[in-house]
N, C-alpha and C positions, 0 to 999 in steps of 0.2 A: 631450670631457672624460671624464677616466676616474678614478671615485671606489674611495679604497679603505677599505674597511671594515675599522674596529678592533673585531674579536673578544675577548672574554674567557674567562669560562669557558663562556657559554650562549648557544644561539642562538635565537631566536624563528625558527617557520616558519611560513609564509603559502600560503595556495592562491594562485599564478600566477591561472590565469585569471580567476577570479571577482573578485581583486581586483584586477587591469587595469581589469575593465568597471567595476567600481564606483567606485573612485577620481575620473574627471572628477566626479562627481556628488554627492559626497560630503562629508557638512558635518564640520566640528570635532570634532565630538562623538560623530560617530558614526567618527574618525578615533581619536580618541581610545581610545574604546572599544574598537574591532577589536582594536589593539596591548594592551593591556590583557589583553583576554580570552584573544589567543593565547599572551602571555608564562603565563600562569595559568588553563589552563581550570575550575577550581574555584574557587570562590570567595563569600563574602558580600556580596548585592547592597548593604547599608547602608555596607559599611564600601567598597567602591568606589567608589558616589555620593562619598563625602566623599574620597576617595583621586584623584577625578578631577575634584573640584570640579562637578559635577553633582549639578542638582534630579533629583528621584525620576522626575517627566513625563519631560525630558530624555535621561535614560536609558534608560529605559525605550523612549523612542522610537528612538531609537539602536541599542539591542539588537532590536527588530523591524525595522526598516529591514536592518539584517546579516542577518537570518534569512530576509526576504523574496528578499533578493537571492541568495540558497546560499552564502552564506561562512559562518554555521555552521547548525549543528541545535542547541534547544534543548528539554532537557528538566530536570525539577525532582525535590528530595527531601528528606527531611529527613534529620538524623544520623541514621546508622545504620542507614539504610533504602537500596533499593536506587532507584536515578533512577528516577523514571516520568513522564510525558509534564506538560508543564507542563497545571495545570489553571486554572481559572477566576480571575480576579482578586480578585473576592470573596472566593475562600477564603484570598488572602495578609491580606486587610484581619483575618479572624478571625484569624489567628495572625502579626501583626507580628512576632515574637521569632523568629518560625521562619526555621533558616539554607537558603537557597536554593544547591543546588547546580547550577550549570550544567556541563552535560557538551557539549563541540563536537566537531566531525569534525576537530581539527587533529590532529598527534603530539604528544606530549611533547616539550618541549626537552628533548632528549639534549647534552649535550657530549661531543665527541669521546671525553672518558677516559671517562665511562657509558657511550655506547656501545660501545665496546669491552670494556668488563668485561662485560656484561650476553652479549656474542657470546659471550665467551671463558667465563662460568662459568652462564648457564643452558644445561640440557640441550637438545640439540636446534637450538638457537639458530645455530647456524654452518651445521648442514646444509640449515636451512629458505631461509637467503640465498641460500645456492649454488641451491637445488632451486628457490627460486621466480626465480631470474635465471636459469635455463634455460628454464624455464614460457613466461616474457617475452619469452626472446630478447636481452637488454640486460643488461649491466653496471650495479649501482647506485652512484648517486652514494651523497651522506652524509645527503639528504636522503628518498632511496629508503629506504636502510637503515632510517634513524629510524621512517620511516611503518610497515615492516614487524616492526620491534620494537614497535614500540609497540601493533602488534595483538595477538603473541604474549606482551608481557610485561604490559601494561595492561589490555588486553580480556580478555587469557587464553584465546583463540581456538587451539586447535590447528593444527600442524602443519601435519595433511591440508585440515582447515579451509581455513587461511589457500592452500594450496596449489590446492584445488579452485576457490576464489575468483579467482586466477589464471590459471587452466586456462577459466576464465568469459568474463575479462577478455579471452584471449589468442582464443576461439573469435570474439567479438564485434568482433575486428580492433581493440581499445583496448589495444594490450600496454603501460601506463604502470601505475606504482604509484599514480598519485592513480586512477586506476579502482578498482582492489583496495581503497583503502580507501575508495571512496564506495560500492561494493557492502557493504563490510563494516560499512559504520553502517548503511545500508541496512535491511540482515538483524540489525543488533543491536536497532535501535530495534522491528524486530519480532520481539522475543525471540528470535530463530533462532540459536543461535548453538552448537550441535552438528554436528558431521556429518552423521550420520546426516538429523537435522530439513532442512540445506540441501538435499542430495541430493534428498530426498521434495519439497522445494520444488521445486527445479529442473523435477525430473521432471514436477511439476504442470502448473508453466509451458511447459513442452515438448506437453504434452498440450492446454494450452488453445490454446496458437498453432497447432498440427496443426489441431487440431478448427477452431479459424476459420478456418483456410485453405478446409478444408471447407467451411463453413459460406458464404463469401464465394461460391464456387462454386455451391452450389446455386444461391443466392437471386440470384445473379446482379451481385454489388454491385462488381465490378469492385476495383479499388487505393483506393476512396474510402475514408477516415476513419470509423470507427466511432463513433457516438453512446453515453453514457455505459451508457443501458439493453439495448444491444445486446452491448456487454462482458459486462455483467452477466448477462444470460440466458446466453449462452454461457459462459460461468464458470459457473454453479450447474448447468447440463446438464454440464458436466465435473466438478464438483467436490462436488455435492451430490446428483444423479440418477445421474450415470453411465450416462447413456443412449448404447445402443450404435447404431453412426453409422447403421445399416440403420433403425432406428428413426425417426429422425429426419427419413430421407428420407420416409416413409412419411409423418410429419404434416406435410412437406412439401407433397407429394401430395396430401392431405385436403385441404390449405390450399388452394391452386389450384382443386381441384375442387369447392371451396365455394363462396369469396369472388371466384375468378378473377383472386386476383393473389396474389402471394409477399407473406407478411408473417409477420416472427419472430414479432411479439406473438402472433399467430393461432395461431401454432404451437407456440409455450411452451404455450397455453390446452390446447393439444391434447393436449402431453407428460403437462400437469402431471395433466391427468384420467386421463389413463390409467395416469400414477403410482398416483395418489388410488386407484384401482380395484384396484393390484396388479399392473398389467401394462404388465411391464418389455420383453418381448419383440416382436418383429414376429409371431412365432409366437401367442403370447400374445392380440392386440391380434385376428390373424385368426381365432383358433377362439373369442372371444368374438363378434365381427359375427357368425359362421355359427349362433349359438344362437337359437332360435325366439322371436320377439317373444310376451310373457306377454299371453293376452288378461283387461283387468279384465272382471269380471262387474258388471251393470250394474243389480244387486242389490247387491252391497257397494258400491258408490260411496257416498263421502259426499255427492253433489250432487243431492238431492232436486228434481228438476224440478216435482213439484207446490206442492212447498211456493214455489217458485221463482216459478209461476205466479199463486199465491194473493196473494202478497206483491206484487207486479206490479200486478195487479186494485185491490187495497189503494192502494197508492202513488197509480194514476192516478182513482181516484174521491176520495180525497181533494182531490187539485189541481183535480179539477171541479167538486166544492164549493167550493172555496175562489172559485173562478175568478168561480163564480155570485154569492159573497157578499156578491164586491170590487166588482161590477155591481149 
């Protein structure tokens, strides 16, 4: 059977895969919903409920069920403010009146005559398609085109941007436009969304994955899965210590020769002291061990042994009075 679709002026567009998986499973209402939200990603959650015959619970359940599943992101705002990540429940309860704007990872419906005007009279707009279908490697359809308009003319994501995002996409062996734009909400929902900022990101992440290759190596931990706290130390050793790798062998090493077995915790405890102390270097770390252990004098102690002994004396003739009393 082969259906054919009456087009008019606009088209609603849908993410393919996420919505294949989802669909067997998927109730009324949260079917409801999806089409809804993609024909209009903006919108008043009150005046929908009533638009779609839907209780406030129902909806609501329906819009998390789509978010859990990745068909869309949502985040929240008021007029005139700029989206920010949806907050607490409670706080919609304090301000009922307030209009709830949901932003999703679809495009805008373009129709064919918008998108063509929007190619032919924003700046730049013509040579970004051509530039990022070479990036690719593929010809876009009209649904490619739209996702990539809609970066540069809705996000306001430049050029280079949009193009570096591609160059992303193309390295990771993903050359499709819906990559491009799930990287690009990606990096928008985490503010990034200059050049300059991606680049220094990327770079980050080039360095953290270097460095845990690294790291896997040492410790011996083969291709196995990393634990959440494992990420995490090795992230802040990159990102917040900037400990250099000779470094880190080193409290390797410590590690082993203490405990007799490889363990990051042990080893962060190691980094983090020797941060704490100033000493950043291998160098650093060796000409402090070579400094002469300070002898205390045994006149300034605070630990009075006489008084130590008096109190002692005290304590156990009490208890043998007592002892005698209780007899």
């Amino acid at each position: 059977m082969k259906i054919n679709l009456n087009y008019k002026n606009r088209i609603i567009s849908l993410p393919y895969e996420s919505v294949m998986e989802f669909l067997p499973d998927a109730s009324k209402e949260e079917l409801k919903l999806m089409v809804a939200v993609f024909a209009n990603p903006e919108f008043d959650e009150k005046e929908l409920q009533q638009k779609l015959d839907m209780t406030e619970k129902s909806f609501n359940k329906a819009l998390k069920s789509l978010e859990k599943n990745g068909i869309i992101s949502v985040s929240t705002g008021t007029d005139g403010e700029a989206a920010v990540q949806e907050t607490k429940a409670a706080e919609d309860e304090q301000e009922p009146q307030r209009k709830i704007i949901r932003k999703l990872s679809s495009p805008n419906s373009y129709s064919a005559g918008e998108l063509a005007d929007i190619i032919e009279t924003k700046p730049g707009c013509a040579e970004l398609i051509n530039s990022a279908q070479q990036v690719l490697g593929r010809m876009f359809n009209t649904t490619d085109t739209s996702i990539i308009v809609n970066l540069y003319d809705s996000y306001n994501l430049s050029e280079e941007y949009i193009l570096l995002l591609c160059s992303v996409a193309a390295t990771r062996d993903r050359k499709t436009v819906r990559e491009v734009e799930k990287l690009a909400i990606e990096y928008y929902d985490r503010n990034i969304t200059t050049y300059s900022a991606l680049e220094e990101d990327l770079k980050a992440q080039e360095e953290r994955k270097s460095l845990e290759n690294f790291v896997r190596k040492l410790f011996g931990w083969g291709d196995r899965a990393l634990v959440a706290k494992e990420k995490q130390i090795i992230s802040d050793w990159t990102t917040v210590y900037h400990y250099p790798r000779d470094l880190i062998k080193l409290a390797y090493e410590k590690t082993v020769s203490t405990i007799s077995t490889p363990s990051i915790a042990y080893s962060n405890s190691i980094l983090e002291n020797w941060y704490k102390d100033g000493l950043k270097t291998v160098e650093a770390v060796e000409k402090e061990t070579k400094k002469p252990k300070k002898n205390v004098s045994s006149e300034k102690s605070s630990f009075d042994t006489g008084k130590f002994f008096e109190d002692a004396v005290r304590r156990s003739s009490k208890k043998k009075n007592q002892q005698e009393s209780d007899e």
